[in-house]
N, C-alpha and C positions, 0 to 999 in steps of 0.2 A: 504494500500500500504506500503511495506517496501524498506527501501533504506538505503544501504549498502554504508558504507564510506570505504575506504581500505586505502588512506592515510590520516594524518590528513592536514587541512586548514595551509596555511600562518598566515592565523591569529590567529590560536589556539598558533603556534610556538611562533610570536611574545608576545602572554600572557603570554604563559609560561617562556619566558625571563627576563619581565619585572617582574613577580611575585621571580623570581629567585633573579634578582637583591633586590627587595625590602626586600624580606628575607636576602638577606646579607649585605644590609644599617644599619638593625633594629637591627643585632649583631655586629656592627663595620667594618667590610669587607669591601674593600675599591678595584674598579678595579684597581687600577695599584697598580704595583709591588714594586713601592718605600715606605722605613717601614717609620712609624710616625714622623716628626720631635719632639715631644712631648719629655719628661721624666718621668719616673714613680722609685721610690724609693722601694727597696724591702729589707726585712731582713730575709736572709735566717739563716737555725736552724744549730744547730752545727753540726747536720749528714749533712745536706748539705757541709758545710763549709770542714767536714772530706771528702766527699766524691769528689767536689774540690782541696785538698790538694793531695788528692793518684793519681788523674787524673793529676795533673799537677806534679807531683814529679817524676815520671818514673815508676820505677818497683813497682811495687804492691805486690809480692810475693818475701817471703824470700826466695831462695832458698835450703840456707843452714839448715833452718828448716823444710823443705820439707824432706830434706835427712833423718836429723836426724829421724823425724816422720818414714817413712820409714825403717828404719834401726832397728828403739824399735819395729814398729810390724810385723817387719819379725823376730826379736829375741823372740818375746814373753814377750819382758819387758812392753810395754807401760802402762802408768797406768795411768786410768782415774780417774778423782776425780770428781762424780757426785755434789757434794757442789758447786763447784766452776761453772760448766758448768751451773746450776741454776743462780750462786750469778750473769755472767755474763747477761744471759740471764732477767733475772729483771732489772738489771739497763740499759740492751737496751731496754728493754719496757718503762721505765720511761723514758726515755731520748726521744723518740719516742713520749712521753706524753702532753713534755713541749712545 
């Protein structure tokens, strides 16, 4: 004999709540909505700390740099200096490192 369920039980529902909840007890999850009275101490890295500093300082982009950029490679002057776009690029890897 077979027999076809089409919805599931009440009581499947209510397990899977409770197993819902238990998984979010077991990683700290907490149901209400108010955050931890606790404190926890964090030391963030200096790209953090930079990237803090540009979010809370206002403009981000220079404008008047922008121009100029603009202005050497519609003239044709711009000139790159491949040493330099490396020397940068290394010591944001290292700094990224520490």
């Amino acid at each position: 004999m077979k027999i076809n369920i089409t919805s599931p039980s009440v009581a499947a529902n209510s397990v899977n709540l409770r197993a819902d909840n238990a998984v979010a007890q077991a990683y700290g999850a907490t149901s209400s909505s108010q955050p931890n009275a606790g404190s926890a101490q964090v030391a963030l890295s200096s790209a953090s700390r930079q990237l803090l500093a540009l979010q809370e300082g206002g403009s981000d982009i220079n404008v008047e740099r922008v121009h100029a950029i603009r202005a050497a490679i519609a003239a044709g002057e711009l000139k790159i200096d491949p040493s330099r776009i490396a020397d940068s690029l290394i010591a944001s890897a290292q700094e990224l490192l520490k």
